[in-house]
N, C-alpha and C positions, 0 to 999 in steps of 0.2 A: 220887645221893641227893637231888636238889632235883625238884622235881612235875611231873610229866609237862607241866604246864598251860601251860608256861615256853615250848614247843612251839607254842602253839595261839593262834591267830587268835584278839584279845579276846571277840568273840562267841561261841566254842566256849568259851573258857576260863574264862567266869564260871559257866557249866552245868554243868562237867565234874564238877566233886564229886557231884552231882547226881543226875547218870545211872548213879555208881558205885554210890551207895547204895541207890538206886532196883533198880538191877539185884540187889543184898546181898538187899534184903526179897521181891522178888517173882519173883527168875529169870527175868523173862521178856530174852529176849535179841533187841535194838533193833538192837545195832550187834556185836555178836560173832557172826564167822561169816558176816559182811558184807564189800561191797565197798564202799567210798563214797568219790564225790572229796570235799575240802573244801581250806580255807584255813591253812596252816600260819603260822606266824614264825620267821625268821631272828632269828638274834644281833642282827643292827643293824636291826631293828624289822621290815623287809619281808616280806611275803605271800608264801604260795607255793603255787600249786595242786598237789596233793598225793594220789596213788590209796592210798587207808588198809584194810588188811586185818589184823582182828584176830582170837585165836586166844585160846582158855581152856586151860590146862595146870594138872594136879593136881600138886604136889609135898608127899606124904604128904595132909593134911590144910590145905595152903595151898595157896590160888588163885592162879596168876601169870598174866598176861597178855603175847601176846606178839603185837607189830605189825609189821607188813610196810610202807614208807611206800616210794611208787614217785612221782618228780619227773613230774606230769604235765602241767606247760607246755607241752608240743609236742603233746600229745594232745587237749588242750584248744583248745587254737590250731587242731589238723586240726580236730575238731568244731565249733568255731567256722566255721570259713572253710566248712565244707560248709555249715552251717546257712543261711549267708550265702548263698554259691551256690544253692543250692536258693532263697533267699526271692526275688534274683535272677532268677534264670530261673523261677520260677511269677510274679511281678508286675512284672517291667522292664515300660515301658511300648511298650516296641519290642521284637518279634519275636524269641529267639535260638534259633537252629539248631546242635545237636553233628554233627557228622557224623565217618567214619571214614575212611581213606585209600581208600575202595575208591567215595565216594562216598553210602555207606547212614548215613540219618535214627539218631541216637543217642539224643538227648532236644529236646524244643520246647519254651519258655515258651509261658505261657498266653494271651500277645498273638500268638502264629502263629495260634494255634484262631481268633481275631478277624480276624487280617490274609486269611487262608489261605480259612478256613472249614470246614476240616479239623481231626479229632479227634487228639488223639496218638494215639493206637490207631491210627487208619488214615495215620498218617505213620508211626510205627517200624519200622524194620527195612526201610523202602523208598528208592529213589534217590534223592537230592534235586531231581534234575532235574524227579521231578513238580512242582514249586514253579516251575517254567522254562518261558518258552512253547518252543514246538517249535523255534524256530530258532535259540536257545541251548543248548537240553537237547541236541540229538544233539549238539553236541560235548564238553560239560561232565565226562565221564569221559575225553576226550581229554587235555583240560588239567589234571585232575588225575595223571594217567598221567605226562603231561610234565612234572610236577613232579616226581614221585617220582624222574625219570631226573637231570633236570638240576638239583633246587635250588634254578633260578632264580623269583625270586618276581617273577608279573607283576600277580596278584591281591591276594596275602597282604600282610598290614601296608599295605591301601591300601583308600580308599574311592573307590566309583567307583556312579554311577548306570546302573541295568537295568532292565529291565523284570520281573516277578512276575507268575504265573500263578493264580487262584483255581483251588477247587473244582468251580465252576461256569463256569469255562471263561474266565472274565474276566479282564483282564489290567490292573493299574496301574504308575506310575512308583516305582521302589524305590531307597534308595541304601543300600549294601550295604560293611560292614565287616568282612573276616575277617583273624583272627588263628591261629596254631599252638600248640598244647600237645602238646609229648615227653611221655609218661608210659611211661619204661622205653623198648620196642623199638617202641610203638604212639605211634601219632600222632590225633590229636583235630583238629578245623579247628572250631573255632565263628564263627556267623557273626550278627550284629546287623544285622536289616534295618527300615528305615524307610521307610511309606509315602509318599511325596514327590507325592502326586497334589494336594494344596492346595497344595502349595508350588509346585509345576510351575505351577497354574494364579492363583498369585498373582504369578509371575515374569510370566507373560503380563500379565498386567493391566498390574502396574506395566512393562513394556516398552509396551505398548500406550496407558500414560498417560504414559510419558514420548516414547513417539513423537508423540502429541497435542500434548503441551507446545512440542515442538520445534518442530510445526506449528503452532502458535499463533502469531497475527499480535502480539500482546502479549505485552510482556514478561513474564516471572516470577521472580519474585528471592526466595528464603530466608532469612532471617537469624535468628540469635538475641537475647535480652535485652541480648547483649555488643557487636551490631552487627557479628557477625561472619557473612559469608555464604556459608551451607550448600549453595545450589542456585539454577544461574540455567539457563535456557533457552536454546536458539541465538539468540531476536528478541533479546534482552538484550546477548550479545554484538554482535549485526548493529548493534544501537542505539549501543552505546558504544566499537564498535570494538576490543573484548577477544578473547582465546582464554579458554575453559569455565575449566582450568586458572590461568589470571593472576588471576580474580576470586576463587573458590573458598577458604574459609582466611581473607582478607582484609578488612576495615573497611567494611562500604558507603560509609563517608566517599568514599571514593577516586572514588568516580563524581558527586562533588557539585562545584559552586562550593564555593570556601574559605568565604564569608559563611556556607553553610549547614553547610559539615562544619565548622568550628569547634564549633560547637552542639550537633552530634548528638547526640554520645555525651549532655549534659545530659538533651537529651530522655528519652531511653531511661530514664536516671536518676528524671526528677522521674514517667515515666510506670510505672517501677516502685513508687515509692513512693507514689502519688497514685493511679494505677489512672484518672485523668481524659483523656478522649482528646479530643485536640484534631485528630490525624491519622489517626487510625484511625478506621475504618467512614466514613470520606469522602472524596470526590474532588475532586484539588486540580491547579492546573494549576500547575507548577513549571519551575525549571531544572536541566538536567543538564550532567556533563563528560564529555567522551568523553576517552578514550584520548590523541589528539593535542591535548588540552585546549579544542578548542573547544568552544560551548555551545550545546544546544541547546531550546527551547520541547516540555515532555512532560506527561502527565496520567497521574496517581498514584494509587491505589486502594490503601490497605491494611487487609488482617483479620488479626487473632486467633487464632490456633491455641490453643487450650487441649486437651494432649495427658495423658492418665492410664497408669499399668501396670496391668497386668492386678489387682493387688489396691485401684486407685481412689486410689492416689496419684499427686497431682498432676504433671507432668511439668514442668519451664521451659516456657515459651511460646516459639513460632516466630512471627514476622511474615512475611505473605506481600503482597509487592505487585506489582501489575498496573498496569504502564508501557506507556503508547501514548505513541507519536514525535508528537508533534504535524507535523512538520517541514512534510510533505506535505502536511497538513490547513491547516493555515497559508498554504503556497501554493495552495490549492486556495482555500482563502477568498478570498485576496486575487488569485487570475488568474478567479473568478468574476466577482469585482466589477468586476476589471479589464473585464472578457469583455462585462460584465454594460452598462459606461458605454461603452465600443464600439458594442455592439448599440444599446445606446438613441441616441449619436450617428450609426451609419449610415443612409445613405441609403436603403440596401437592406434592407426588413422581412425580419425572421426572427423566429419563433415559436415556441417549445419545448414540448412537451407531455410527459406523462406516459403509463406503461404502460396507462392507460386512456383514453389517449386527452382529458385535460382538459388544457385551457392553462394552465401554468406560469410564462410569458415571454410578452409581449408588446410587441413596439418600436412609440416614435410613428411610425416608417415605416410597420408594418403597418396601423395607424388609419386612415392617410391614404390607405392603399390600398381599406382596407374598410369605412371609413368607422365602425366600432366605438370605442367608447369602452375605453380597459382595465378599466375597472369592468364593463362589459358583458362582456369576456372570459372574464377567469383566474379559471379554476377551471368555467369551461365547458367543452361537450366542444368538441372542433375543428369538428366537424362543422357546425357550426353558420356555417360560412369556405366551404363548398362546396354546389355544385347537390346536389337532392335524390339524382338517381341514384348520383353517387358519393359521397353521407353513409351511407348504405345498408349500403354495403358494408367502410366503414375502418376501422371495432373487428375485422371479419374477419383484414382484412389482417394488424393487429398480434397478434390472438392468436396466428395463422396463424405469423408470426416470430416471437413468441416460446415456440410449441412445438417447431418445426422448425430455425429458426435459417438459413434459406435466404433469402437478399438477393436479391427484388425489384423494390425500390424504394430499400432504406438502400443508400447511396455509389455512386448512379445520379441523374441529372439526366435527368427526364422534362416535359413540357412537359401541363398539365393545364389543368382550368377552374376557376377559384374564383368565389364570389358574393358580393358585395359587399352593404352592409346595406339599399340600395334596391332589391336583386331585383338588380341588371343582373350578369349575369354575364360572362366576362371571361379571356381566356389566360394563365396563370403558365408559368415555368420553376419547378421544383422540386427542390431539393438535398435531402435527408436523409442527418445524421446520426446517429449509435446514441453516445450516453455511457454507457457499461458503470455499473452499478451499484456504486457504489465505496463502497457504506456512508454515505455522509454524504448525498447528495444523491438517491439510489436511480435506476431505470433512467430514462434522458430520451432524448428523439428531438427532433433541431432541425432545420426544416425551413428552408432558404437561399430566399428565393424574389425574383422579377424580374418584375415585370408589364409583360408586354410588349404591353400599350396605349402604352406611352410610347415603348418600344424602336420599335415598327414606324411609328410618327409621325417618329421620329430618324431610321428608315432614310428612309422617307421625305423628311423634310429635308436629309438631307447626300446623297440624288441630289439634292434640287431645287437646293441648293449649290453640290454640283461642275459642274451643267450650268450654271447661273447665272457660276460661274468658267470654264468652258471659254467661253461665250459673253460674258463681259465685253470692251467695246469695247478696257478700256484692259488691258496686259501684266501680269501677273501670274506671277512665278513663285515654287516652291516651291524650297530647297537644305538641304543637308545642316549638321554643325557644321563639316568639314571642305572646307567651300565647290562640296561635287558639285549640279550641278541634279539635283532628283530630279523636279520637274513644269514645265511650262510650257503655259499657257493658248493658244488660237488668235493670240489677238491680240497675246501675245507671239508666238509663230512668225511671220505675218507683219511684222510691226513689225521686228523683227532680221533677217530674210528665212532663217530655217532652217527645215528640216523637224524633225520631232519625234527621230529617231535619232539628231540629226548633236547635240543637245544634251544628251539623257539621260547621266547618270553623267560630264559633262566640267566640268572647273572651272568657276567662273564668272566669271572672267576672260575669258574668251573673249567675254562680253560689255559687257566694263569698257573705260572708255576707256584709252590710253595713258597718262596722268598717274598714273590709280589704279589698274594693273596690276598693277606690281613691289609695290604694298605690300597687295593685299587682305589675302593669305595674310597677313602680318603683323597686318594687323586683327583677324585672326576669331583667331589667337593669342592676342594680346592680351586680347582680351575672355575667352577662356576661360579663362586665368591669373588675371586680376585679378576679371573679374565688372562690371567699372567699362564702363556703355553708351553709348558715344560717339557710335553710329550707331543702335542698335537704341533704337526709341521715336521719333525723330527723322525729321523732316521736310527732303531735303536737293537741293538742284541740282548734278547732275554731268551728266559727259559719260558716252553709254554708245556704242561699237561695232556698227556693221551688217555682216552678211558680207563685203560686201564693201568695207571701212572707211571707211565715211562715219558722219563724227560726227554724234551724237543725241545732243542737247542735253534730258535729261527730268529729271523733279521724282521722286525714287525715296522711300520711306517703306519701313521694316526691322520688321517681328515675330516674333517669339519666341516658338515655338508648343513649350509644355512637354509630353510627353505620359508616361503613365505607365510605367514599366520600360523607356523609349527614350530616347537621344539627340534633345537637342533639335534644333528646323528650322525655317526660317527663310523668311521668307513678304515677296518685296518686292515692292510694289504701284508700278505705274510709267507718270506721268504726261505725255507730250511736251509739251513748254513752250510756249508759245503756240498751243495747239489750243481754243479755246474749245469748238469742233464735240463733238470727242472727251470734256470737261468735262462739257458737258451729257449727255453718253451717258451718261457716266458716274456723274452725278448720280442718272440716272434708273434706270438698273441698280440703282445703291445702293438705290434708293427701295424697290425692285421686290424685290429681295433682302430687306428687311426687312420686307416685309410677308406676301413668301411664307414666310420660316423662321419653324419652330415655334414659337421660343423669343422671348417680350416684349422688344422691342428701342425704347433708351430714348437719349436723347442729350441731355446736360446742358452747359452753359459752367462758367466756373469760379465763378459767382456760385449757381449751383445751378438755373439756368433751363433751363426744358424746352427743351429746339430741335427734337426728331425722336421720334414718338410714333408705335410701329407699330403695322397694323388688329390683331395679335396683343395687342397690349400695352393695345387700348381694350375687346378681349371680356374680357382677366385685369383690369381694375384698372376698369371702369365708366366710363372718363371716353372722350368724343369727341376724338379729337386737334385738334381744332381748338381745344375747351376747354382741352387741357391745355398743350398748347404756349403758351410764353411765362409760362407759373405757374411757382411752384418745385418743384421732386423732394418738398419737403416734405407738400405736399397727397397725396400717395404713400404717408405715413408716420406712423404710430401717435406721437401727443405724446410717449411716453418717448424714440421715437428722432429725431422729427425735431427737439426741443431741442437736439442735436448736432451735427447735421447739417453745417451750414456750418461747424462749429467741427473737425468732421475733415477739412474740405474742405482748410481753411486749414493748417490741421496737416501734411497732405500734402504741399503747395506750399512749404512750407516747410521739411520735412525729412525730403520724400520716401521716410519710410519704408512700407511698403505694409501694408495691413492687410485695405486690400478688393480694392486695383489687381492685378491680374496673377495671381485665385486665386479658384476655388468657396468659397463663405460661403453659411452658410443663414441666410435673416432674415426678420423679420415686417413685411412690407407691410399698406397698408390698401387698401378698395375704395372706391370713391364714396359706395358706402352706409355708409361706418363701421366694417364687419368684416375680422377678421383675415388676411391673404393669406398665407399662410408660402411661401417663395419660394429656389430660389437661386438666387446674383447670380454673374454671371463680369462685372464692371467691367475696360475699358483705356482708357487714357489716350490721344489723339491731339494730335497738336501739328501746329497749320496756321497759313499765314501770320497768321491774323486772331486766330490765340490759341488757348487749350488746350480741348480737349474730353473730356469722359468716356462711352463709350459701353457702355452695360448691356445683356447680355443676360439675358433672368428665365424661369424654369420653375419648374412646380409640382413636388417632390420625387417 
C-alpha cells in the first residue's frame, strides 16, 4: 500500500509522480517496455544498482504495472572493470601485450603502435616473437611450451630486462613484466613493456660520472641542510682515512676538529635562515680530522645545489664541496724553499728552466760562472748561457722530448760548452733533471752543472801537490783512522830505510819508537772515543824507529784531513832534529809549494800579521807580497768584516771553538783597488816552537 517511490534513489523519486501522469495524458511510453539500470533504496538508506524492466497490464479497464528489478552490482562492476581495461590498454603509457598460450598477439595498447611501429592490425593474430630480435624469438615458443609442461614460472610474475625488436628492424633496451590470467580452460599472458633506452644510457652516464668522481684527485663530499652526508668519493675517503660506508648517513661534523664541529650544525642553521653565505661560493683553506684523528692542512670549495620536481617545486638544497689535501702541497712549498736556499747556498750553479726553455731559477754560483746578473736572467731563454751553435738547436731538443718522451740528455751527464757574458766560451759537466708537472709548479728541467775551468786547474794542482809531496826533502806520511800507513813520500822511504811495499797497509808502529809503541793504538782509540786532540794540531819531539832500529830522534806534527763520505786520515809531517840543512829544504819546498798550488795561500800570527803571501794570492787580491807582508789580514777585508777580525781571532784562542779553523766558509774579500773578492777560505791552525800560526788557503767559488 505505500508509493512505489519509497524504492527509489531521491533523484528518481521526486520525478516519479511526474513521469506517471505525464505518461496518463500523452501515452507516449519513455520507460514501459524498457530496459534501464538505475539507483534504487534499501530500507536503511543505501543505493543499489538495479536492471528495471517494466510491463503495462490491462485488468478490465485499470492500468496495472508490473516490474521486473534484477540486483546489478556485479554487472556493473564487470562493466566497470572492462571499461577500465579497455581505457588501460588504449592509453597506459607503457606498451601492453595479450597474448595466448600458443604464443599469438590477442590485443596491444596503443603505446606498442609507438614503442613497436606497428599497427594492431598487423600485430593481431601473429607470434609475438615478431616483437623479439632473432635470437630470443627462435626460442620464445620453446619457453612457453615448457611452461605449459612444467608450471614452473621462470619469466611469469617477474621483471626482467631484453631486448625489443621494431618495425624497421631496430632493436632497443626493454624491461618487460608478465603476468597470468585463467579465464576458464584458456590462459591469457599479458605483458607491460617499457622502453629503458634513456634509462640504459643515463645509467651509463651517471656510472661514467661516478667513475670520473672516483678519479678525481679532489675530494667530493654531499651533504644535506641537516649536515648529513649523502655521497663522498674514493679522494674523500683516501684523505680522511674512511671506508664509502662509515661516512655515508653520517654528520660531516665527524671529519672536523671539535673547535669547528661544535659550530656546524649553527652554521647550517643561521645559513638557512639568513640565506647569507659566508662559506659558500668561496674557497677557504681549513683543518680537517681524519679517521685516526690527526689533522691535517685542506682547501674547501663549497656550492649550492638548488634542485626542483618536475612541477618546479623547490627541492632541499644539497651542499657540494670540493677538498684538496693540502698536505703535499705544503711539503712541496716548503722542500722548494728548502731546495730553493740549498741551490742559492751551493757552490755548484744550477739553473732551472721551463718547457720553453726560459730561466726560472738562477743561483749566485751560476752568476759567477757566467758572469750574468739574475735580473739579466729569469725569464730569458737559456740560450742565451751557450755558443751560437748549440742555441740554435735547444728549443728543438726539448720539443723533441716532450713529444716523444725519449731521454737524451734528461738523467745523463754530458760534458758540453757554455758562454759566459764576455764571449769566452768554456767546458761544463751537464746534469739534467725533468720535475713532472705536478699542477702547482708545471713542467721544469734543472740542469746540475761543474765548470770544469776550475776542476782541470785542481787536477792540475793536486799532481803539482803530490809530486811536490813525493819530492819533499823532509818525510811525510799519510795513515789511516785505524793507524794503516796508506802513503809514504821518497824521503820518508829513505829516512826510515824501507822500500814502499815493505810499509803500505802496516801499522804504524812499526815506525814508532819503543817508549810510544805499546800505547799508539791506544791514542788513536782514544781520540776517536772522546774527539779531545792531544796529538792531532800539535807540534811534538819523539823518538821514531829505522829498520834497522836505530833511534831518530824527529820533530813529527799530526793533521786530520776530513774528506767527504770517508773515514778520516791522517797526515804526519816529520822533521829530524838538528838538521838545519834539511830545514832549509824544507823551507824552500814550502815556498815553492805555495806559489805553485792554485789556491791563495796566506799565513797569519796570532796578532793577525801577514807572514807568507803567495804569487797566487798577489794576482787574486792586487797586493805585492812584499807590500803585504807584515800589514794585517785586515787590509784584505771589507770594513763590515774586518771590524772583527782580531776579535774572532781572540775568541778563538780562547775558546777554541771553530767557526772558520778546520772547514770551507765562503767570504767577501777585498782587492787593493776596493772591490768585492767573494772567496772560500779552508783556514788551519799550526803550532811552532815560536808560536801559533793560521794558514789560509783562498779560491774563487
Amino acid at each position: 500500500g505505500q508509493n512505489v517511490k519509497m524504492l527509489m534513489a531521491e533523484e528518481y523519486a521526486v520525478n516519479h509522480d511526474g513521469y506517471l501522469s505525464k505518461y496518463a495524458e500523452t501515452g507516449i511510453k519513455n520507460v514501459i517496455n524498457t530496459k534501464r539500470v538505475l539507483q534504487n533504496r534499501r530500507k536503511d538508506g543505501s543505493s543499489i544498482p538495479v536492471e528495471l524492466s517494466v510491463k503495462e497490464i490491462m485488468a478490465g479497464e485499470t492500468k496495472a504495472y508490473i516490474a521486473q528489478v534484477v540486483d546489478a552490482t556485479a554487472e556493473r562492476n564487470r562493466i566497470r572493470a572492462t571499461k577500465i581495461a579497455d581505457y588501460l590498454r588504449l592509453y597506459a603509457p607503457n606498451p601492453l601485450i595479450t597474448i595466448n598460450d600458443a604464443g599469438r598477439i590477442l590485443s596491444t595498447s596503443r603505446a606498442v603502435d609507438r614503442t613497436f611501429y606497428f599497427t594492431e592490425a598487423e600485430m593481431q593474430g601473429q607470434n609475438i616473437n615478431m616483437l623479439q630480435p632473432e635470437e630470443i624469438a627462435v626460442f620464445h615458443d620453446g619457453y612457453l611450451e615448457r611452461y605449459k609442461q612444467t608450471r614452473v614460472k621462470r619469466v611469469i610474475d617477474t621483471t626482467r630486462e631484453v631486448m625489443g625488436k621494431r618495425k624497421d628492424g631496430s632493436t632497443f633496451n626493454a624491461r618487460i613484466a608478465v603476468g597470468e590470467i585463467r579465464i576458464g580452460d584458456d590462459t591469457v599472458y599479458v605483458g607491460c613493456v617499457h622502453d629503458i633506452d634513456q634509462e640504459i644510457a643515463l645509467r651509463a652516464e651517471i656510472a661514467r660520472t661516478n667513475d670520473i668522481l672516483d678519479l678525481n684527485t679532489l675530494g667530493v663530499i654531499t651533504m644535506g641542510l641537516d649536515g648529513i652526508i649523502q655521497r663522498v668519493n674514493r679522494a674523500v675517503c683516501e684523505n680522511f682515512y674512511y671506508e664509502q660506508a662509515e661516512l655515508l648517513g653520517k654528520n660531516i661534523k665527524m671529519i672536523m676538529p671539535k673547535e669547528v664541529a661544535d659550530n656546524h650544525d649553527q652554521f647550517l642553521a643561521n645559513y638557512a635562515k639568513t640565506k647569507l653565505k659566508h662559506i659558500i661560493d668561496t674557497k677557504r683553506t681549513l683543518t680537517g680530522k681524519r679517521k685516526d684523528d690527526s689533522l691535517f692542512v685542506l682547501e674547501i670549495s663549497v656550492k649550492e645545489m638548488v634542485l626542483q620536481t618536475a612541477d618546479k617545486q623547490d627541492l632541499p638544497p644539497l651542499f657540494v664541496g670540493y677538498i684538496r689535501d693540502l698536505t703535499d702541497e705544503e711539503k712541496l712549498k716548503e722542500a722548494y724553499q728548502i731546495s730553493s736556499v740549498i741551490a742559492m747556498m751551493s757552490t755548484y750553479p744550477s739553473i732551472s728552466i721551463d718547457s720553453e726553455g726560459r730561466v726560472m731559477r738562477y743561483t749566485p754560483s751560476a752568476q759567477r760562472v757566467w758572469g750574468y746578473d739574475t735580473t739579466e736572467i729569469v725569464s730569458e731563454k737559456i740560450e742565451l748561457l751557450m755558443p751560437e751553435e748549440t742555441a740554435k738547436k735547444h728549443q728543438g731538443y726539448i720539443d723533441r722530448y716532450l713529444k716523444t718522451r725519449e731521454k737524451h740528455i734528461i738523467d745523463t751527464t754530458t760534458k758540453v760548452k757554455a758562454q759566459r757574458k764576455n764571449g769566452e766560451q768554456f767546458w761544463i759537466t751537464l746534469t739534467v733533471r725533468e720535475v713532472e708537472d705536478d699542477g702547482y709548479f708545471g713542467c721544469t728541467f734543472i740542469g746540475f752543472l761543474e765548470d770544469l775551468t776550475d776542476q782541470q786547474k785542481n787536477k792540475m794542482a793536486i799532481q803539482c801537490n803530490e809530486l811536490l809531496v813525493q819530492h819533499s826533502s823532509l818525510p811525510i806520511i799519510k795513515m789511516s783512522r785505524e793507524g794503516r800507513i796508506l802513503d809514504v813520500n821518497n824521503a820518508g822511504l829513505q829516512f826510515f830505510g824501507y822500500e814502499e811495499p815493505m810499509l803500505l797497509n802496516q801499522n804504524i808502529n812499526i815506525l814508532v819508537g819503543e817508549e810510544h809503541r805499546q800505547h799508539h793504538d791506544g791514542y788513536l782509540a782514544s781520540y776517536l772515543k772522546t774527539g779531545v786532540k792531544k796529538v792531532i794540531g800539535t807540534t811534538r819531539a819523539v823518538n821514531a824507529e829505522h829498520r834497522d832500529g836505530t833511534v831518530l830522534p824527529v820533530t813529527i806534527k799530526v793533521r786530520e784531513i776530513l774528506l767527504k763520505m770517508q773515514a778520516p786520515q791522517y797526515i804526519g809531517f816529520i822533521s829530524p832534529q838538528g838538521n838545519n840543512a834539511n830545514y832549509e829544504t824544507a823551507k824552500r819546498n814550502n815556498d815553492l809549494i805555495m806559489d805553485i798550488t792554485q789556491s791563495a795561500t796566506i799565513v797569519i800570527d796570532e796578532g793577525g800579521i801577514i807572514q807568507k803571501f803567495s804569487s797566487v794570492a798577489e794576482q787574486m787580491f792586487g797586493w805585492a807580497a812584499s807590500d803585504a807582508m807584515g800589514c794585517n789580514v785586515k787590509v784584505l777585508q771589507p770594513a763590515s768584516v774586518a771590524a772583527f777580525h782580531q776579535q774572532r781571532i781572540d775568541t778563538y784562542l780562547k775558546t777554541k771553538r771553530r767557526t772558520m779553523v778546520g772547514k770551507h766558509t765562503e767570504v767577501t774579500a777585498m782587492h787593493k783597488d776596493g772591490h768585492d773578492v767573494p772567496v772560500i777560505a779552508w783556514v788551519e791552525q799550526i803550532d811552532t816552537e815560536s808560536g801559533m800560526y793560521f794558514v789560509g788557503l783562498f779560491r774563487t767559488p
